[in-house]
C-alpha positions in Angstrom: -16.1 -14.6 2.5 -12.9 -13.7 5.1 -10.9 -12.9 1.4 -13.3 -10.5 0.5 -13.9 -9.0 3.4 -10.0 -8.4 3.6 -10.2 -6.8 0.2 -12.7 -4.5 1.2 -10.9 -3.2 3.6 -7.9 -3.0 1.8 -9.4 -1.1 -1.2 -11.1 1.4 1.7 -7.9 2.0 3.3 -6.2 2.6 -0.2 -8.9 4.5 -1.2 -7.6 7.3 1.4 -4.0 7.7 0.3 -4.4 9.4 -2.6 -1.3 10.3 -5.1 0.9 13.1 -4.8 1.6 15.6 -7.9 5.2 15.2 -8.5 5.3 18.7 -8.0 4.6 18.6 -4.4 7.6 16.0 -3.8 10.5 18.7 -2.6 8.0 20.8 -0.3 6.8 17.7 1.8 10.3 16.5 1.3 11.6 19.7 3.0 8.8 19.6 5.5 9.7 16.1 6.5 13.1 17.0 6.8 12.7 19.7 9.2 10.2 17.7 11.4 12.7 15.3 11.7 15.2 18.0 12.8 13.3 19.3 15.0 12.7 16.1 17.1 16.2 15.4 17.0 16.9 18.8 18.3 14.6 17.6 20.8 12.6 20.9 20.4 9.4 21.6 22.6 6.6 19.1 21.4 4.4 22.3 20.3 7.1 22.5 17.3 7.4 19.1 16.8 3.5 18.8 16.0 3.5 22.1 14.2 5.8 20.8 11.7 3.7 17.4 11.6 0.4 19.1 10.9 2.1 21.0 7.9 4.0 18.0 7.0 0.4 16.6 6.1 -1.5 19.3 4.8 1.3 20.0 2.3 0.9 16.3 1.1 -2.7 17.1 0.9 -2.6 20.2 -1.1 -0.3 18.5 -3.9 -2.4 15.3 -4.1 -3.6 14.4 -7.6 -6.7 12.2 -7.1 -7.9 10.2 -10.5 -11.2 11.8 -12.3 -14.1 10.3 -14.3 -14.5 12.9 -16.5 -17.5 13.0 -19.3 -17.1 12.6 -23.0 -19.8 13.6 -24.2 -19.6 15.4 -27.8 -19.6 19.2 -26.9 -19.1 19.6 -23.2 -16.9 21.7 -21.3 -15.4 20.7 -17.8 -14.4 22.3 -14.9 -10.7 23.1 -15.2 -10.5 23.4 -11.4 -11.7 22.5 -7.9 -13.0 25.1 -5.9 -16.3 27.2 -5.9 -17.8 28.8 -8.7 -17.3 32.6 -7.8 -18.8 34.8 -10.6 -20.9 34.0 -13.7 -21.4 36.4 -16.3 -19.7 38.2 -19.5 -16.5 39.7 -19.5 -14.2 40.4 -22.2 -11.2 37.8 -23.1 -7.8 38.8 -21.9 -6.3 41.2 -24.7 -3.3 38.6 -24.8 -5.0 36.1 -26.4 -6.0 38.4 -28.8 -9.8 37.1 -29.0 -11.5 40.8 -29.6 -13.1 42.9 -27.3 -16.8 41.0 -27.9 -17.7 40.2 -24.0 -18.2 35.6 -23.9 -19.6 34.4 -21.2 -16.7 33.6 -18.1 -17.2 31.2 -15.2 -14.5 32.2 -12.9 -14.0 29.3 -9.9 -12.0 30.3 -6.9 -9.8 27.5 -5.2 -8.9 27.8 -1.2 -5.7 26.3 0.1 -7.4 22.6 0.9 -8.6 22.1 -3.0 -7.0 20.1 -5.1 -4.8 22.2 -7.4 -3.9 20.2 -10.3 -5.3 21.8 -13.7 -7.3 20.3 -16.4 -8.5 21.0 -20.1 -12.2 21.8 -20.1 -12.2 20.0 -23.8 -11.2 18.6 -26.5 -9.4 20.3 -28.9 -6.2 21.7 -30.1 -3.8 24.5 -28.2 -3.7 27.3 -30.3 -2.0 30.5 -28.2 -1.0 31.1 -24.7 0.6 34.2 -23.0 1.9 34.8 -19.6 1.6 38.3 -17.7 3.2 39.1 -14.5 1.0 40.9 -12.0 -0.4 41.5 -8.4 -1.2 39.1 -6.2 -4.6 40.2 -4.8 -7.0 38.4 -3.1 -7.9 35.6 -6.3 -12.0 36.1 -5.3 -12.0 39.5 -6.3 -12.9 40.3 -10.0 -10.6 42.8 -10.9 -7.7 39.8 -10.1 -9.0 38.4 -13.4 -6.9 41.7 -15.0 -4.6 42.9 -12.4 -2.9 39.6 -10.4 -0.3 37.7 -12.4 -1.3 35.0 -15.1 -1.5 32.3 -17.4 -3.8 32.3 -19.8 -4.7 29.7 -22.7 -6.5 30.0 -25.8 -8.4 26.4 -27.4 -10.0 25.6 -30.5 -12.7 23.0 -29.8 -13.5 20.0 -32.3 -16.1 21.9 -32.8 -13.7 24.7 -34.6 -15.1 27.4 -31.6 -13.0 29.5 -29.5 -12.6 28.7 -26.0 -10.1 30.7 -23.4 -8.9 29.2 -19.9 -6.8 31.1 -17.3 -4.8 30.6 -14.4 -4.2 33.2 -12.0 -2.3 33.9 -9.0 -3.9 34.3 -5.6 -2.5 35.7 -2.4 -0.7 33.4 -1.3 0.2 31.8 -4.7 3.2 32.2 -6.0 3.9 30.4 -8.6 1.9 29.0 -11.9 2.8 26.1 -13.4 1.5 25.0 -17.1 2.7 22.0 -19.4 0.5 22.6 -21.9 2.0 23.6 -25.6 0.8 25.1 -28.4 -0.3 22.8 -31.3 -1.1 19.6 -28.9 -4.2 18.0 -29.4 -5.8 17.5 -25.8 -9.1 15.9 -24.6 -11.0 17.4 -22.0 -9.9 16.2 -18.2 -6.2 16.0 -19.0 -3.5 17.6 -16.4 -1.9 20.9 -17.9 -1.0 22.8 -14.7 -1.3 23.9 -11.2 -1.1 26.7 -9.3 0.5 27.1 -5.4 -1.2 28.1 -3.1 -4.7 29.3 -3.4 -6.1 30.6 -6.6 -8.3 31.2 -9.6 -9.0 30.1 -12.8 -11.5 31.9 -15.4 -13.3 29.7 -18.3 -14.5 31.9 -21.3 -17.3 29.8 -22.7 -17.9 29.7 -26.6 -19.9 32.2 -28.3 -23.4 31.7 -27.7 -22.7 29.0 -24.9 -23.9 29.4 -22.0 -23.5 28.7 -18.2 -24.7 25.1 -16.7 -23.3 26.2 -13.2 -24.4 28.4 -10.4 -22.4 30.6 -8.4 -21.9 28.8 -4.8 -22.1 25.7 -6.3 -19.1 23.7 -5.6 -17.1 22.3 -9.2 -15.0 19.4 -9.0 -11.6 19.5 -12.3 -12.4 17.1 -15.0 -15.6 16.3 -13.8 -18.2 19.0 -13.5 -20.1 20.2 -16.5 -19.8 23.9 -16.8 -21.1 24.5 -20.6 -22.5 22.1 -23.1 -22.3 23.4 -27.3 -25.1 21.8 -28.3 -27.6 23.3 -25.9 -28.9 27.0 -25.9 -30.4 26.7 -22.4 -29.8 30.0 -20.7 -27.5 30.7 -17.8 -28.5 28.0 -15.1 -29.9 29.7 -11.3 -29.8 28.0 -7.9 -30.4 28.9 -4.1 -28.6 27.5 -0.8 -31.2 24.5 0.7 
């Protein structure tokens, strides 16, 4: 009974720590190293703690937590934590060269304490991406979807539909990161980027797919259900309670 109480509380005190995005290893690297400067500089303890406090949260914003996604035949998963910001049609990014025919776009924003890694909202194969410098408005405003900087990513399901994902710069961010290349076959909940600090990313849902989120609701990357293909249920509503 001791033994398993002592695993329990290993496994809660584990569960806490959670990984860290190889990405994020030179900026808490370089925050470490100037906390430790500045205590051996024997600078004012306000410093000191300053430098702590970002020390951690820069650890938290590059951590990589593990995700359960769904595999369900014909679902499509949130690509990225944050709040869902707008729902409603807009036309594809010309880059991808998808027509002007508005799909339906679920566009969630991400603050600076989300998790930032990127994942593929399903399976299927990379067919075309395109990057286009730009801006770096304020990611929850709409007209950031065409004027801030970006990455954007066009999928063909298993299904053989069309679906577009893209990243774009916020703010603060500054630089977007994708690992993704055309012609790989990917499931839906892999890693294929980030973005630092703060951003957005836009989902362009199959033709005649629609929404399965609300705007306010809170979407979690390689878990959430944004859009199912074999449903026709129409754009999904909800209220605060």
């Amino acid at each position: 009974m001791l033994n398993q109480q002592k695993v329990l509380t290993m496994d809660s005190i584990l569960s806490v720590f959670v990984p860290i995005h190889r990405e994020g290893y030179k900026f808490v690297g370089a925050f470490l190293v100037a906390t430790l400067l500045l205590y051996l500089m024997e600078m004012p303890s306000f410093f000191v703690n300053l430098a702590i406090i970002l020390t951690v949260w820069c650890a938290y914003f590059f951590r990589d937590p593990d995700r359960v996604t769904p595999v369900k035949e014909g679902l499509i998963i949130s690509p990225a934590d944050g709040v869902v910001q707008s729902v409603g049609e807009a036309v594809p990014p010309a880059e991808l060269e998808m027509g002007d025919k508005p799909r339906m776009r679920v566009s969630i924003f991400m603050n600076v304490f989300d998790v930032h890694v990127n994942r593929i909202p399903a399976d299927g194969k990379i067919v075309r991406q395109a990057y286009t410098p730009g801006k770096y408005l304020n990611a929850s405003l709409d007209k950031a979807s065409e004027e801030n900087e970006r990455h954007a990513i066009l999928m063909e399901t298993e299904s053989g539909k069309e679906i577009a994902f893209v990243q774009i710069a916020g703010l603060v961010a500054r630089r977007i990161l994708c690992w993704a290349v055309d012609g790989d076959e990917m499931k839906a909940g892999e890693r294929f980027g980030l973005i630092r600090f703060g951003s957005r990313v836009d989902v362009y849902l199959p033709e005649g797919v629609h929404s399965q989120v609300c705007v306010g609701q809170r979407a979690i990357a390689g878990e959430t259900v944004i859009g199912n293909e074999k449903i026709r249920e129409k754009d999904r509503e909800g209220e605060i309670r």
